[in-house]
N, C-alpha and C positions, 0 to 999 in steps of 0.2 A: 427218879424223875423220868416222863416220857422223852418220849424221845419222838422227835419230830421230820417225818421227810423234806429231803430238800424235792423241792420242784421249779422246773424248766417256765421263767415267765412266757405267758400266754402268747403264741404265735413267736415262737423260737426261732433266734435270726438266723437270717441265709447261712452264715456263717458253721453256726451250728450245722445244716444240713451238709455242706461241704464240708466238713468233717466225715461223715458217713460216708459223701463221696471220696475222699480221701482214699479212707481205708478199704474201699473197693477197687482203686484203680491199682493199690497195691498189693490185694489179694483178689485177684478178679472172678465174678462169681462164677466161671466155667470151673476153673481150679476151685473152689469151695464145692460147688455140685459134685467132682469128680473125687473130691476128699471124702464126700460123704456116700459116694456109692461104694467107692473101694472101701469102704469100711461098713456097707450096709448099715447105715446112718439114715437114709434122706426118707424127705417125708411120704409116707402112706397114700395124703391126701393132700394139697393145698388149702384143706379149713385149718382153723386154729393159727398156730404159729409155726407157718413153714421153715424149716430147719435151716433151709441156707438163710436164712434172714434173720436166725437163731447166733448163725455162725459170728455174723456181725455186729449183732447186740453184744456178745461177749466181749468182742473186743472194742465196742464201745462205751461197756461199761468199766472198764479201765480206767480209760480216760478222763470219763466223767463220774469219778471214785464217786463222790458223794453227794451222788445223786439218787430217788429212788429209782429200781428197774424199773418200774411201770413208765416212770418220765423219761427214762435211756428208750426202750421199747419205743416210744413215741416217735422220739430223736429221729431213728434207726428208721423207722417204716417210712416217714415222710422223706426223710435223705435217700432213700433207697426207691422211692416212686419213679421218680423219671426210667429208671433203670429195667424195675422191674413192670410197673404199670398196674395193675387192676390182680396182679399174679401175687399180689405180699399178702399183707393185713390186712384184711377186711374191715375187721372191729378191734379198732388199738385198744378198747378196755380188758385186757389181757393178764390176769389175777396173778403177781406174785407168784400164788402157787400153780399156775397152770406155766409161768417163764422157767419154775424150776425144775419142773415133771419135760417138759421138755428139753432140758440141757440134758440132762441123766439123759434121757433116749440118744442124744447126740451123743456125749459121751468123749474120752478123751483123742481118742485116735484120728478122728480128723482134724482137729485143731493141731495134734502131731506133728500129722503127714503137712497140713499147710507150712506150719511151721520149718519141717525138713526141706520141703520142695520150693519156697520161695527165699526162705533167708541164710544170706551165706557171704563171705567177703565180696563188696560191690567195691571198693573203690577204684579208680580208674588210673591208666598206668599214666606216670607220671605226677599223679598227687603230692603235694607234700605231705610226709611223715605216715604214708602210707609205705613204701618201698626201703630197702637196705640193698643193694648192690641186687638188685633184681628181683629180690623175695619180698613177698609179701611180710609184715611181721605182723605176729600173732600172740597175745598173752592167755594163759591157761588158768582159770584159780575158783574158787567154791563163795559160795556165800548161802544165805539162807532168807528166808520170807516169814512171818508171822501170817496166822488165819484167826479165825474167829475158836475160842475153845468151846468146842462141841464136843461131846464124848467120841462121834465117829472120829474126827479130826486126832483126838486126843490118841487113840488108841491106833490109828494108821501112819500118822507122822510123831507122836513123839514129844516130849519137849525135849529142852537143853539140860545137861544132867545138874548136880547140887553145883558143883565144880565152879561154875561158869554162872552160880546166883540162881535165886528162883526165877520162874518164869512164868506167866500168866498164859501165855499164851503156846500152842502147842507151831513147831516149826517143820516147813519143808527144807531142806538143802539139796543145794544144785550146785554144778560145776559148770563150768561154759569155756569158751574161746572165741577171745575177742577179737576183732581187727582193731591193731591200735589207732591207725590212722581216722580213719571211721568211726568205733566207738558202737559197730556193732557186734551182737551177740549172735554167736554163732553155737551149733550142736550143743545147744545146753541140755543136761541129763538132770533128772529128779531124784529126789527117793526121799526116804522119812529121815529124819535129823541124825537118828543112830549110824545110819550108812556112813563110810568113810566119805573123806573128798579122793583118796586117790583111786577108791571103787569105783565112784562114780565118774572121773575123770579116765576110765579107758576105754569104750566105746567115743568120749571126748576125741580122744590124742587118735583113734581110730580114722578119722577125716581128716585128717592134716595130710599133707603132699608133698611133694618134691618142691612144688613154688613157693614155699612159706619157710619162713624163718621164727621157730615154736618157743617163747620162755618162756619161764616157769619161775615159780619160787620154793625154797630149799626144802619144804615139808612135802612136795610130790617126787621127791627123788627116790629113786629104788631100782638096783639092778633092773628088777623084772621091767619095770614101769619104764624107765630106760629104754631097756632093749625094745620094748612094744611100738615106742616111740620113734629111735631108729629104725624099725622096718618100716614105714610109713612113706622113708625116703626124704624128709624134711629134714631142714637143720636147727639142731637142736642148741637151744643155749640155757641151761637149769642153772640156779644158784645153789650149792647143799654147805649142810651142816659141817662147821669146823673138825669135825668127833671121825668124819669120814678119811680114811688113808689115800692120799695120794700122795705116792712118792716120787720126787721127782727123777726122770728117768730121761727126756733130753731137753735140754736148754733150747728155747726158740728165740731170734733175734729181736722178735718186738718186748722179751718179758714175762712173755707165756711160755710153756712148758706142758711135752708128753708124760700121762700117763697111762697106768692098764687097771682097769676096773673088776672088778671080780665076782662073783656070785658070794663066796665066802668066803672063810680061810681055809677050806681044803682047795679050791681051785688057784688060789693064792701062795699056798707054797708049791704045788706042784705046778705052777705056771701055764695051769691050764684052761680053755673056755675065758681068753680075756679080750677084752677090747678096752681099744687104744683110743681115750680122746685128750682134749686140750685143754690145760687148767688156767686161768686168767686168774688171778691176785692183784688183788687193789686194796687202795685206803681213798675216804671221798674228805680231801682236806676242806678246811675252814665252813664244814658243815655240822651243826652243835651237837643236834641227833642222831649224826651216821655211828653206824656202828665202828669199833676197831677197825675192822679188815672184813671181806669179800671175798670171796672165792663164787667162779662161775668153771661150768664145762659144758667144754660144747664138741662135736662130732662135726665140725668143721675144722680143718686140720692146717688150711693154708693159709698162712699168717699174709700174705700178700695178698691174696682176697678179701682179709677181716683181720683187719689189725688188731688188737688186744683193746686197745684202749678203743676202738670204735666199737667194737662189740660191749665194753662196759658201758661206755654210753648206753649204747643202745638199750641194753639190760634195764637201765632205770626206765624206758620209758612203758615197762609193763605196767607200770601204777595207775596207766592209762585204765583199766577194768577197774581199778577200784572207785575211779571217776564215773565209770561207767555203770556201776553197779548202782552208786550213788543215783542217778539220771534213772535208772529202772525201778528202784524204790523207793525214791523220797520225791522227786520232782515230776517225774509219770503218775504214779499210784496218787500221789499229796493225801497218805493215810496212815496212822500211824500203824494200825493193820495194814498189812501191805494185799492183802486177801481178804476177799468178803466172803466168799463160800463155805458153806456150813458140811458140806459131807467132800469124804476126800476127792472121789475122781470128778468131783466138781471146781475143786482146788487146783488138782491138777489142771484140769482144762484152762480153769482160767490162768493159771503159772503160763501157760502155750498163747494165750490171748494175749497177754502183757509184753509176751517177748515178740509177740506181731507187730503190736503198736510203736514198742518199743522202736524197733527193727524199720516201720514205715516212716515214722518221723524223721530217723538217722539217716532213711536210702534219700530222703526230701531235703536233709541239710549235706548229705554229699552232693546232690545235684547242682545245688544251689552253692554250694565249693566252688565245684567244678566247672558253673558259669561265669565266676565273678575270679577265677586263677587261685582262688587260696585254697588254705588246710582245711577241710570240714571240722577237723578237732577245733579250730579257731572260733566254730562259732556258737552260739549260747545256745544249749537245749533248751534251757528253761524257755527263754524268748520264743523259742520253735513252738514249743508246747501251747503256750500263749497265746502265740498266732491259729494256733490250729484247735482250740478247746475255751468256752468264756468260763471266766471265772464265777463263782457262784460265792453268796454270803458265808465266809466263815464262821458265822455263828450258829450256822443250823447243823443240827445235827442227823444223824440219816441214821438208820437202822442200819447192821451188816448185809 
């Protein structure tokens, strides 16, 4: 059966346009121009489709998933007029394939760099459920995106192996770090679906700092991944695997208890190259699905700063990314493909677009936290999204 484009009704409201504004005020076109020269990106000439107006189609067409480009393109030029002026689009009838010959020329690296240079823990001190006794907290953990199955796609990211069920469709994975309180997404890393999450999560853990408080969950544990973790200077609190030795070696008065970590069992009987962290043990009563018991460690060592039982707390509130992941591909995207790009470093780029949008909405409902006294996590992405994108007929369907 054809398949039919969606299209933007005639004379598209303000609304619409202030979206575009939106996402300029949050990536402001000086920093896009500047993403695209450091990367000798920008355009040649101002005919065609000038690339910083390129920049912000992409991350427009995010938003407005299932839409055609040609009707996003539109969106984008007239939202970007006041701005740019008589300097954009000339002739918004802009073919498809001439929107996709020039994303390739753009390319991934300035969507990168915007990406590195503008998004990163905003929330503001004193937030609720942004802060634990001064540190920011931060959750660490992988997930993955569907694309469209192209042979390129196919053959640069991958599918999911038998293990894990057929799959249709070929996947990127990523890793990220979240601000819990916020719910944004920070230093997230790509790669094809084969790549591990804890490969890809260390250039992650590479940006965390002395003002962050980093959890994790039990499948990122690993001396090495560890120790990389501890130099960063941040405090660490990972959950691991019951199969892992710790023996107990001093009683602490909240419940918690020292141990020494080890590279292997040669460092381990010879008592050498160990480091010393803190093991927390719990059980989460009168809850159906918790598991038995819990074990956490963390490289905070002073039980009067971080009691046991505040740090378990705390620990659950990493499931905050998994909310958040949720928000970046089901309720952003609204596609069951979470990618419409047909060749990979167009995939990529658009993965960097998503995590812009993503990212501007989240910096817009901390704002809007932060004026009215409450939690940004309190308030409804979806309803954000709403407010800032019109809904379009579900029954149409659009081409990838």
């Amino acid at each position: 059966m054809a398949r039919v484009k969606a299209e933007l009704s005639a004379g598209a409201r303000l609304a619409d346009y202030l979206t575009v504004g939106f996402l300029a005020m949050n990536c402001p076109l000086d920093k896009v121009r500047q993403a695209l020269a450091a990367n000798d990106a920008q355009s040649k000439r101002r005919r065609g489709l000038p690339h910083d107006v390129l920049v912000y189609f992409v991350m427009a067409m995010v938003l407005y998933a299932n839409v055609a480009y040609e009707e996003v393109l539109r969106l984008v030029v007239e939202g970007l007029r006041p701005l740019l002026g008589d300097d954009g689009v000339s002739n918004t009838s802009v073919t498809k394939g001439a929107i996709s010959q020039a994303r390739g020329q753009v390319g991934v690296a300035p969507l990168r760099q915007l990406y590195q240079e503008q998004v990163g823990p905003n929330g503001p001190v004193g937030m609720p459920g942004v802060w634990y006794v001064g540190l920011r907290v931060m959750a660490i953990d992988g997930s993955t995106l569907d694309m469209p199955d192209e042979v390129a796609n196919a053959q640069h990211f991958g599918y999911p192996g038998a293990s894990r069920g057929s799959s249709a469709f070929p996947q990127l994975r990523f890793v990220a770090m979240a601000e819990c309180g916020t719910h944004t997404l920070c230093y997230a890393n790509p790669g094809p679906y084969a790549t591990g999450e804890v490969t890809l999560a260390g250039p992650v853990i590479d940006q965390a700092n002395a003002s962050m408080l980093v959890t994790a969950d039990r499948n990122f544990y690993s001396y090495a991944f560890w120790q990389r973790a501890v130099a960063t200077g941040a405090k660490l609190l990972f959950r691991v695997k019951r199969n892992l030795q710790l023996p107990r070696e001093k009683e602490l008065p909240d419940g918690s208890y020292l141990t020494t970590l080890y590279a292997g069992d040669k460092d381990r009987r010879r008592l050498t190259n160990g480091t010393v962290v803190r093991v927390i043990e719990y059980v989460l009563d009168g809850i159906s699905d918790s598991e038995p018991s819990y074990r956490l460690i963390t490289n905070w060592l002073d039980v009067n700063a971080a009691p046991g039982i505040e740090l378990a707390a705390l620990y659950h509130r990493r499931w905050t990314i998994e909310q958040t992941f949720d928000e970046f591909k089901v309720h952003l995207a609204d596609r069951d493909v979470v990618l419409r790009s047909k060749r990979p470093e167009l995939a990529e780029q658009e993965f960097y677009a998503l995590l812009l949008a993503h990212s501007a909405i989240r910096r817009l409902m901390t704002q809007a936290a932060a004026a009215s006294g409450q939690a940004a996590e309190d308030l409804s992405f979806i309803h954000a999204v709403r407010v800032l994108k019109r809904r379009l007929p579900t029954s149409v369907a659009i081409p990838p």
